[in-house]
KOLMARLUM-910703 format. One record per residue (C-alpha): residue number from 1; chain; y negated, z negated, x. Coordinates in pm, 1 decimal, padded with zeros to 6 digits. Example, Ala and Ser with C-alpha at 12.3 -4.5 7.8 and 13.67 -1.06 7.14 Angstrom:
! KOLMARLUM-910703
- nr kette north up east
- 1 A 00450.0 -00780.0 01230.0
- 2 A 00106.0 -00714.0 01367.0
! end
This chain:
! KOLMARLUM-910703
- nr kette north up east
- 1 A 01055.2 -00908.2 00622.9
- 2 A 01265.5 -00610.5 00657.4
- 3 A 01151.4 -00303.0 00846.3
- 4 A 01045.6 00050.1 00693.2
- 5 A 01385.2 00146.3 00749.8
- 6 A 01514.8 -00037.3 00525.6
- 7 A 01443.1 00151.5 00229.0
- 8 A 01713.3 00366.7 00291.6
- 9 A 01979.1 00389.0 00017.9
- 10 A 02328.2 00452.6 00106.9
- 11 A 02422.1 00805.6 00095.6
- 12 A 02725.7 00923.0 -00040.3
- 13 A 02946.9 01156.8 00096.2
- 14 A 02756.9 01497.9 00084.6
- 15 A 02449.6 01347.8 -00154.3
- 16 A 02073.3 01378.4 00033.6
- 17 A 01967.0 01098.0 00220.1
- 18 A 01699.6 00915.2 00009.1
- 19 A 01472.4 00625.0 00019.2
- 20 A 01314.5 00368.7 -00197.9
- 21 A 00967.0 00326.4 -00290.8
- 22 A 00756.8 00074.6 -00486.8
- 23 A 00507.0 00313.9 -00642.2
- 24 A 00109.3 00184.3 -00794.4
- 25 A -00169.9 00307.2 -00911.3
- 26 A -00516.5 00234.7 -00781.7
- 27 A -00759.0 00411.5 -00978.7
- 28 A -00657.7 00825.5 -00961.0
- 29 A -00495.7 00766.9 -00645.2
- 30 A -00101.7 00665.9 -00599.6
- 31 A 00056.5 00450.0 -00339.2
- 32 A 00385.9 00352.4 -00220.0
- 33 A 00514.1 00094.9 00026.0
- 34 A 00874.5 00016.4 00066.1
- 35 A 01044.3 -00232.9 -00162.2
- 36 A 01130.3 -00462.5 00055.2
- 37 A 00785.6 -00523.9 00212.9
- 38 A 00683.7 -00653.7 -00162.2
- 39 A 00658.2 -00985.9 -00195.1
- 40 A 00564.8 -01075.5 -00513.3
- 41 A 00306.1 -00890.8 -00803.0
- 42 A 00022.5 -01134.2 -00881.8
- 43 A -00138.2 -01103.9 -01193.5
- 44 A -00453.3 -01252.0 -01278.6
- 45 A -00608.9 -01370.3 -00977.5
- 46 A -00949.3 -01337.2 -00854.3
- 47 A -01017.9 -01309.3 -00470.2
- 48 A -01293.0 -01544.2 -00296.5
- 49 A -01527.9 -01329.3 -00102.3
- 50 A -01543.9 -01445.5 00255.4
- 51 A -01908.6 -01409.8 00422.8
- 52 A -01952.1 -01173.5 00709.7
- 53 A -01642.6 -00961.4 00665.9
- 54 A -01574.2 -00582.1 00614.2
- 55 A -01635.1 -00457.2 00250.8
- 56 A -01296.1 -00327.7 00209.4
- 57 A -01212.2 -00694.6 00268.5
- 58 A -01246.6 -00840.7 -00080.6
- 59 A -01191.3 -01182.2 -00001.1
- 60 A -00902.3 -01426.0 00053.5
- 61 A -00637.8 -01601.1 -00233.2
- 62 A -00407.1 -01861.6 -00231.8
- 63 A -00016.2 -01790.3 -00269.1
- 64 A 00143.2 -02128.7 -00281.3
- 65 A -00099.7 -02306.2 00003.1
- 66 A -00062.4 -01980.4 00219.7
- 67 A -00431.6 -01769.5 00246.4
- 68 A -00395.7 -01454.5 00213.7
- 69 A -00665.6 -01152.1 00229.1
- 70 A -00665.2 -00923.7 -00021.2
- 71 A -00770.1 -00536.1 00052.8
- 72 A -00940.0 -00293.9 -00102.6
- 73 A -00778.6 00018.3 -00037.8
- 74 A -00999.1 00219.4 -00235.9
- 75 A -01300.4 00134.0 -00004.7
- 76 A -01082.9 00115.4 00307.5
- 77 A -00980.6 00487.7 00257.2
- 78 A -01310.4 00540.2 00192.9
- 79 A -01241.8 00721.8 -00125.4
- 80 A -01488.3 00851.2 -00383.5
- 81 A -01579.6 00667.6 -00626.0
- 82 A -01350.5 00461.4 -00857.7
- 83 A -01285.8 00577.4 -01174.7
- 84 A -01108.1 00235.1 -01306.1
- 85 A -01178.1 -00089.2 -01287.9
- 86 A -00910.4 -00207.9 -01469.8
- 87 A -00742.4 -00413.6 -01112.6
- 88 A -00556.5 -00723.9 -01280.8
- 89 A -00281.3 -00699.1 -01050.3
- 90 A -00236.7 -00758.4 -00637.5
- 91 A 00056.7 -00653.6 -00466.3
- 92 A 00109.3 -00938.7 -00217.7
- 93 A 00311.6 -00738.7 00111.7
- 94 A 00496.5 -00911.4 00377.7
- 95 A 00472.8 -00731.9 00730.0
- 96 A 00641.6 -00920.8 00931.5
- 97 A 00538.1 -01287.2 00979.0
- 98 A 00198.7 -01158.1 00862.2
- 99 A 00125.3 -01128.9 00436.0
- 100 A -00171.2 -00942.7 00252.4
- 101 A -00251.0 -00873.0 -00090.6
- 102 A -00344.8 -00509.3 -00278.4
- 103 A -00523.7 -00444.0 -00562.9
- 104 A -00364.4 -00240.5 -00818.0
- 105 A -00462.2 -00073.7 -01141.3
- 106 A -00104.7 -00011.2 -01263.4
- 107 A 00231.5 -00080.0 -01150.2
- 108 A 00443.1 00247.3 -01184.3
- 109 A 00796.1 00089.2 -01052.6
- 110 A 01042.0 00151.3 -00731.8
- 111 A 01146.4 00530.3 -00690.8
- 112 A 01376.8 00696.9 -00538.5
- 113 A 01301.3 00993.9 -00296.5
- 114 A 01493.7 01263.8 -00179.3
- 115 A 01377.5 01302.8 00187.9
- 116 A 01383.0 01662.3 00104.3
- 117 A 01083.0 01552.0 -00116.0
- 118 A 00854.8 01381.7 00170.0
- 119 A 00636.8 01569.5 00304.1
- 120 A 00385.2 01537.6 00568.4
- 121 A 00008.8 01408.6 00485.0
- 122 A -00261.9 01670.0 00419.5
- 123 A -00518.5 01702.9 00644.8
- 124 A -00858.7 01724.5 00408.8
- 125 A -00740.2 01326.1 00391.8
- 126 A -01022.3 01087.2 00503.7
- 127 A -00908.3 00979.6 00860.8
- 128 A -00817.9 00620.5 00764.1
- 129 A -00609.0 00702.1 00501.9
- 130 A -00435.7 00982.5 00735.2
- 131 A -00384.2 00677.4 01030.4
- 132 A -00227.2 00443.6 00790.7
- 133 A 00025.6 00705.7 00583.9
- 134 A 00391.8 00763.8 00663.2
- 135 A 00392.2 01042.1 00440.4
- 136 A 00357.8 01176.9 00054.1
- 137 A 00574.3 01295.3 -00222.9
- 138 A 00491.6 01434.6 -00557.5
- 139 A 00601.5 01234.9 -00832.7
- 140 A 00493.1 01514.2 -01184.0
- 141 A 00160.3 01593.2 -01112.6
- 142 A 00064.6 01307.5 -00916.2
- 143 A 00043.4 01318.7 -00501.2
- 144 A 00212.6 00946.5 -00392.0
- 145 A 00042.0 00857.1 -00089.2
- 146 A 00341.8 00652.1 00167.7
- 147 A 00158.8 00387.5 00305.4
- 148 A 00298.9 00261.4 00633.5
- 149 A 00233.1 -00088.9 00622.1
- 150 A 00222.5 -00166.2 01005.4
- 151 A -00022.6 00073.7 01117.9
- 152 A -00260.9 -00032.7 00825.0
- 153 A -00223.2 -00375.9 00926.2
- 154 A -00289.6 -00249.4 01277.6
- 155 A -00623.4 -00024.2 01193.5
- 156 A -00732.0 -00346.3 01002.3
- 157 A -00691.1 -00538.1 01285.3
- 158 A -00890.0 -00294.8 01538.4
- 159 A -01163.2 -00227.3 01319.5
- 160 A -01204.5 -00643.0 01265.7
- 161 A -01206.3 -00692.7 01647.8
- 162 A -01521.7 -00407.4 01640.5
- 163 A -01704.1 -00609.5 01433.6
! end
């Protein structure tokens, strides 16, 4: 997989720097990862739970033999409650060697950002949702939460090992 920096889009001469983002929707909360991280949308697929696991682990799928976890951001940010539950979709990411799946209510599309735009994450965030984000933008009246795929795929990592 390509790294975060890859999202750049080539700047012509005098134009803004900007980058790409694949934006969803998971509930009222936006996220966005970089293009190239996303594998593949899956639609219709229901996760198997896995015994003894974090809740914000919602189980495990198969992608063409591979197993896969899928994650539930909404309880891994520990947000309140969900107003949707409308998740037919999983984002399956690619971080590396390693792969994951998302939930997602809606699929908004890729964007493109003016760095000008990005700004830094506020800090009434939950703390897991502040360790994982590379940023936000606002896209209308909607804060888009930048999702830095390696450190979430890090923090999920240490807080398995605690268990």
């Amino acid at each position: 997989m390509a790294d975060e920096t890859a999202n750049e889009t080539p700047k012509a001469p005098g134009a803004e720097p900007q980058r790409l983002y694949f934006v969803f929707r998971d509930g009222h909360e936006a996220y966005a990862v970089p293009p190239t991280s996303v594998v593949e949308v899956i639609t219709k697929a229901e996760a198997t739970p896995v015994p003894f696991t974090p809740d914000w682990l919602d189980g495990v799928i198969s992608v063409r033999g591979a197993i896969v976890p899928v994650l539930d951001l909404f309880r891994y940010f520990r947000l309140p409650s969900r107003i949707s539950n409308r998740r037919n979709r999983m984002i399956l990411v690619g971080v590396g060697p390693n792969a994951f799946a998302i939930w997602s209510d809606q699929i908004v599309g890729v964007e493109t950002v003016e760095e000008s735009r990005l700004e830094p994450p506020l800090s009434n965030l939950t703390d897991s949702l502040l360790k994982c984000l590379a940023g936000q933008f606002r896209m209308e009246d909607t804060v888009v939460y930048c999702i830095d795929l390696r450190k979430l795929l890090e923090e999920t990592r240490e807080q398995v090992k605690t268990l």
